[in-house]
N, C-alpha and C positions, 0 to 999 in steps of 0.2 A: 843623637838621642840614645837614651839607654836601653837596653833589651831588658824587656820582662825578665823578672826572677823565675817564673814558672808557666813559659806562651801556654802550655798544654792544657793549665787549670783555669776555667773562666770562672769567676767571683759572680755572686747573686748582683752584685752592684754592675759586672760587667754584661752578665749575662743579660739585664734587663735594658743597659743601655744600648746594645750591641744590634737588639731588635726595633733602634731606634734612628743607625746610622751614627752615635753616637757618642763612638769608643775614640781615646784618644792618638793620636797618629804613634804616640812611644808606647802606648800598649796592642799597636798592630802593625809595628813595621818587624819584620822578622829576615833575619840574614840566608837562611834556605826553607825549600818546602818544609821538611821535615818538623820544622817547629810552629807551622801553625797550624793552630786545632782546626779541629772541625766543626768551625761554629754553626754552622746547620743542623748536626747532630744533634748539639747541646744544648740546643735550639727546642726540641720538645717537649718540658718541663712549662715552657712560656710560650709556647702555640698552645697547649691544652691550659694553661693558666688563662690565657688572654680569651680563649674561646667559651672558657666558662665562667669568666667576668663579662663579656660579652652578652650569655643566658641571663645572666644577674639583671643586668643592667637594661636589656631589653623587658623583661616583664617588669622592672621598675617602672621606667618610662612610657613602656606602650602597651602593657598588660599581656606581651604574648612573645612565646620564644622568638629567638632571630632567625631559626629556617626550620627544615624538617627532618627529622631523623634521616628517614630514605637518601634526602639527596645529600644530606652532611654525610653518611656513611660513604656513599660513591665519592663525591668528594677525596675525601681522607683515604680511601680504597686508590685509586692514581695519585695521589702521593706517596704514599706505601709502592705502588708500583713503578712509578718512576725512578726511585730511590734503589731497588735491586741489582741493575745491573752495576753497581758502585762494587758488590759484592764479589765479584767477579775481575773487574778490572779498573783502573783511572781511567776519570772521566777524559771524554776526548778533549775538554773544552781546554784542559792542563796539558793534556799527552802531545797537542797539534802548537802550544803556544810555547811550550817547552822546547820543543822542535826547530822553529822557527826563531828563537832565540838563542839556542846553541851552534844554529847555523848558519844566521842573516842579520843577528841585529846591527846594529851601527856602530853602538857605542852603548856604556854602561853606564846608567845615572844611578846616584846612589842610593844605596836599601833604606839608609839609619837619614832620607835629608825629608822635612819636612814639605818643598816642593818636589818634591820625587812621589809624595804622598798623598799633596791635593791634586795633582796632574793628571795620576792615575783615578782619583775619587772621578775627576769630569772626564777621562780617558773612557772609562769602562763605563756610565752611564751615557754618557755619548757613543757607543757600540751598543748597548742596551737598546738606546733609542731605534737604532736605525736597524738592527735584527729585528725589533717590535715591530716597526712600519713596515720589511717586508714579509713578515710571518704572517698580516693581514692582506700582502700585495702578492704575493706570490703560491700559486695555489698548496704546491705540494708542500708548503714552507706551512700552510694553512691548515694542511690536513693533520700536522703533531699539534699546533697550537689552540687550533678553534675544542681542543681536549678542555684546555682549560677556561673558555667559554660556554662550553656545555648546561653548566648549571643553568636554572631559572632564579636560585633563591641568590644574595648577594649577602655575605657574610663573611667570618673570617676561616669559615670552615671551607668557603670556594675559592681564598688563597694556596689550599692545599693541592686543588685538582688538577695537578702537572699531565706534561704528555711524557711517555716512557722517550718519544723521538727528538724531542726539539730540542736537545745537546747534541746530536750529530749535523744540525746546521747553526746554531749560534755562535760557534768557535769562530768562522770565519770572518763573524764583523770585530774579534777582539784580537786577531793575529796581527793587524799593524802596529798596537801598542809592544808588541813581543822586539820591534824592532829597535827599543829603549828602556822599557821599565823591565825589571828584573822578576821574575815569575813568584817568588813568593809574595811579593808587593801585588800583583796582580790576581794572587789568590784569596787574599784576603777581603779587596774591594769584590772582589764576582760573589762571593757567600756576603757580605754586609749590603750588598744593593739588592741582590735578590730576599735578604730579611728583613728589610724596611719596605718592601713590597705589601708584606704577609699586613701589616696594621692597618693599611688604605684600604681593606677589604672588608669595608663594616659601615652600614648607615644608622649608625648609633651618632659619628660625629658629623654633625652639619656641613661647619662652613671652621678653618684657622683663621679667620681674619687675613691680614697682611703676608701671612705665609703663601696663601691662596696663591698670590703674585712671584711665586720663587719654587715652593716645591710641589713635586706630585701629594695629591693630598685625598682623601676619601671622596670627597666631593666629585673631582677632576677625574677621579677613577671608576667614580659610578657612573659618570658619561661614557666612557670607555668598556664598560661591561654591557651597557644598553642594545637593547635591537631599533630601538626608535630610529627613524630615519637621520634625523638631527645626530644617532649619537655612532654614527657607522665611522670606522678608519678617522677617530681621531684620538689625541690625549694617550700616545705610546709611551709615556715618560717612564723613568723607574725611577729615580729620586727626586729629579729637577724637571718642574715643567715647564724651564725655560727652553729644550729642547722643540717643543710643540711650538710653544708662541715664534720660532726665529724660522721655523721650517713650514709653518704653516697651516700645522694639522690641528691645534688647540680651539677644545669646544667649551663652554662653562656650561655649566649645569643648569639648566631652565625652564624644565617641566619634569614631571616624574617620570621616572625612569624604569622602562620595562624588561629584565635583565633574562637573557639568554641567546641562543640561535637566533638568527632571522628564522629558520626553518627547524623548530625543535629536534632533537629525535628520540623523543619520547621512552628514555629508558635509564636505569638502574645498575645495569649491567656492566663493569668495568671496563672489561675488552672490547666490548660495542663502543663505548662513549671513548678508547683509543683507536680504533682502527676504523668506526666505518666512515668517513668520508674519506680514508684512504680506498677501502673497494668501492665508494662513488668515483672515484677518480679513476679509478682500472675501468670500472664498464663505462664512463664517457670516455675515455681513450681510445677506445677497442671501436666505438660507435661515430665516434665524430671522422668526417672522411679528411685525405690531406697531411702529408706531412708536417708542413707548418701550422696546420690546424691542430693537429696532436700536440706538435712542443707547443703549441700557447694555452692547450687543457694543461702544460703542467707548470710554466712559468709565470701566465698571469693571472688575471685576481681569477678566485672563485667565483664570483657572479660571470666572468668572461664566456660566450661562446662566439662563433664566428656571425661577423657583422657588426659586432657592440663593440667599446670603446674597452684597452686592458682593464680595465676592472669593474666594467660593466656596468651596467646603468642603474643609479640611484631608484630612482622611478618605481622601480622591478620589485624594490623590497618592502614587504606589508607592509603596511600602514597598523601603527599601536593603537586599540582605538580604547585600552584601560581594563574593558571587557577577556581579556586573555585569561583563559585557565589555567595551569598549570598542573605540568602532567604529574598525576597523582594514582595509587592502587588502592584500596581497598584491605591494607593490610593491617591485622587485629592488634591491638596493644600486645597481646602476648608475644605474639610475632613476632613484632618491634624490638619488647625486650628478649628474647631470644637471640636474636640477632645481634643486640648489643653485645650481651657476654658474650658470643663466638668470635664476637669483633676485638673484645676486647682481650679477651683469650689469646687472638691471634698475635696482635700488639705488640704482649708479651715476648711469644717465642720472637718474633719479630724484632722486637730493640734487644733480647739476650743476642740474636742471631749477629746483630750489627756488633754490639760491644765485643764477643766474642770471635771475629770473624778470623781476625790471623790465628788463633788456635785451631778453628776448626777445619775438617778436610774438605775436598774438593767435593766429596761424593755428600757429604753432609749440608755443604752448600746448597748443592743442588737439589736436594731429597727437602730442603727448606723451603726451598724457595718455591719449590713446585708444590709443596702443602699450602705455604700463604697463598698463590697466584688458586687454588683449588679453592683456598676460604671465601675468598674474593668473590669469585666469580658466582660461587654457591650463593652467598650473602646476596649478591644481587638477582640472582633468580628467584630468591623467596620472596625481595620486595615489588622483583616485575611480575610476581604471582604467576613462573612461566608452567604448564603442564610437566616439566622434567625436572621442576625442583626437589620434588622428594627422593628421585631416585638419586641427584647429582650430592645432593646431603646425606642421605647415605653411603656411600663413595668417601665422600669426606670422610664423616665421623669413621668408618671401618681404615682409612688410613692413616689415620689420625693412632687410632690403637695398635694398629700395623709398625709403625715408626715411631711409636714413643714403647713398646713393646720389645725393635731393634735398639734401642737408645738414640734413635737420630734426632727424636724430641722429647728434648727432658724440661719439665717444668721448671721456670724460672725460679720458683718456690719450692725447694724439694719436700717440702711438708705437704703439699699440694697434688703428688704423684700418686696416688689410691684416690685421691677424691677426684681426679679429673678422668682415672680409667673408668669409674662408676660412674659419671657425667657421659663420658661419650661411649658406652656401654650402652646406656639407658635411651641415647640419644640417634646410635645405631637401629637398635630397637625400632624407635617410635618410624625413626623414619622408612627401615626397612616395612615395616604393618601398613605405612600408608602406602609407598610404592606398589606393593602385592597387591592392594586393593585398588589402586588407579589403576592396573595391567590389567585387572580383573575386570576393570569395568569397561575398559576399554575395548575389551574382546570377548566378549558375551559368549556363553556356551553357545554349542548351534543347539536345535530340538532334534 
């Protein structure tokens, strides 16, 4: 096969196929890392195109958006955070298979061969599969994934909501391929399976017909995102859901489908909706007695305690009865859009930060990243309406003019550099007026 004229540049035509599973074996087979892009990256343009074809096409169809602001911003909030620590170093899922093929493999099948190609297409969704089924089986495997169960709405803005942790255990269901297929071949399938993910993330489409029988498909995956009883630990596929029907675990879709936690946790917050079933798993740890009652709090399923079967008892998990609410605040349209521009504000610094990263220093890195992970968090205390939201947006906005003041953030837009210290000037401001007055009220003069 011939090597692309330009691997680095993806084409509108490739670009769209590419989020399709689509792209041709001689426009993705690449002779080293180095030459292939970062289709993930470049991937953004057609997540937020497809997301707001998506809006379109839902109030076409059924008169009302596909979810709601709140939970589409957490959403997009742990995709934005999952994607940081890239900033910093290769991913482990490349650094451990890199490793492991410099030191163990077998033998070398070829970069440029066509079966070298589709080998690896079913190599890596066959590891896909079986990291899925135990990311649901294994607790602590459970506690970086159930991140991206979290949501209640089911859209393609809950394809975004990664966990920051579940690249430090997924490497190890694809280090057997490292022992034949050549690592740039293998980096290209890991970013094209995980992009034909992002589309199945939407009940705009019904039913593929006769695909239904061969790949993961929107359908197959809205059983998969369900709390229903019917729709627990099954349909792990990432492209092929021929995996589920030959292993066992394959459900069809056949009543509506109530999408989130068996056990919600009721928040907006980005770093709660990553970490806390990790500190449920420290306090039953600490509580459950028994050394082997410990290691089975953290190897088998999350429903497990002692007594019950490893992954605990079906039976145990509500019952959907359609009447479910969905955790919601109270938060004003203004709000809403407030939050949007800070979001999207952040966005900004956020994809200059990415494009820019090998220019910039170590220390600007990290003075970034710890502004986004501050926006973050902030964003979502305003939507969880928590009593410390005004002071922690203060905070913000005041470092915000702090570090674009040192130049550690400089607008994307340098025409935009006076209007945006005026915005978070004003925005300091307001929120510092309301904090003073929440302190205020909170602590009453004595008489």
């Amino acid at each position: 096969m011939a090597i692309p004229e330009d691997p680095k540049e993806v084409s509108l035509s490739q670009g769209i196929r590419m989020m399709f599973y689509a792209m041709k074996p001689n426009e993705t087979s690449f002779q080293s890392l180095e030459e292939v892009p970062d289709y993930v990256k470049q991937a953004t343009p057609f997540f937020i195109s497809l997301i707001l074809l998506e809006l379109a096409l839902s109030w076409i169809l059924k008169g009302k958006p596909a979810g709601r602001v709140d939970d589409a911003l957490t959403s997009i909030s742990a995709g934005v955070l999952s994607r940081l620590p890239r900033l910093f170093f290769r991913s482990i899922e490349l650094s451990a298979y890199i490793y492991v093929w410099e030191n163990y493999r077998l033998f070398e099948l070829p970069w440029d061969s066509l079966w070298t190609w589709y080998l690896t297409f079913l190599g890596v969704d066959l590891g896909y599969y079986w990291f899925h089924r135990m990311a649901h089986e294994v607790n602590i495997m459970w506690a970086a994934h159930q991140t991206h169960h979290s949501s209640e709405d089911y859209n393609l803005s809950t394809a975004l909501r990664q966990s920051v942790f579940q690249i430090y255990t997924s490497w190890i269901f694809y280090c057997p391929l490292a022992l034949i297929i050549p690592p740039p071949m293998y980096a290209v399938h890991l970013e094209l399976n995980l992009l034909y993910q992002f589309w199945i993330h939407t009940e705009i489409i019904e039913s593929l017909g006769p695909l239904e029988l061969i790949l993961n498909t929107p359908s197959h995956h809205r059983v998969h995102h369900g709390r229903n009883p019917y729709c627990i630990d099954k349909n792990f596929a990432g492209t092929l859901i021929i995996w589920d029907r030959i292993f066992g675990t394959f459900e069809a879709e056949n009543e509506k489908v109530s999408y989130g936690l068996t056990h919600p946790i009721n928040t907006f917050e980005p770093i709660k909706v990553q970490f806390h079933h990790l500190h449920y798993i420290w306090a039953t740890f600490w509580t459950t007695p028994g050394f082997w009652n410990k290691l089975s709090v953290l190897f088998k399923g999350p429903g497990w305690s002692p007594g019950k079967p490893r992954l605990g008892l079906l039976e145990e998990i509500p019952k959907v009865t359609g009447k479910e609410v969905l955790y919601a605040t109270q938060v004003s349209g203004s709000l809403q859009l407030y939050a949007l521009v800070q979001f999207a504000l952040m966005l900004g610094f956020y994809e200059d930060t990415l494009a820019d990263q090998g220019a910039l220093s170590q220390a600007t890195l990290f003075l970034r990243t710890g502004y986004i992970i501050l926006t973050l968090t902030s964003i979502g205390f305003l939507m969880d309406q928590r009593p410390q939201a005004p002071i922690v947006e203060t905070i913000r906005c005041s470092v915000f003019l702090i570090l674009h003041k040192l130049n550690y953030l400089k607008p994307f837009i340098p025409s935009l550099t006076y209007a945006l210290e005026i915005l978070f000037s004003i925005c300091t401001t307001y929120w510092g007026i309301r904090s003073m007055r929440q302190l205020a009220s909170d602590h009453p003069k004595q008489p």
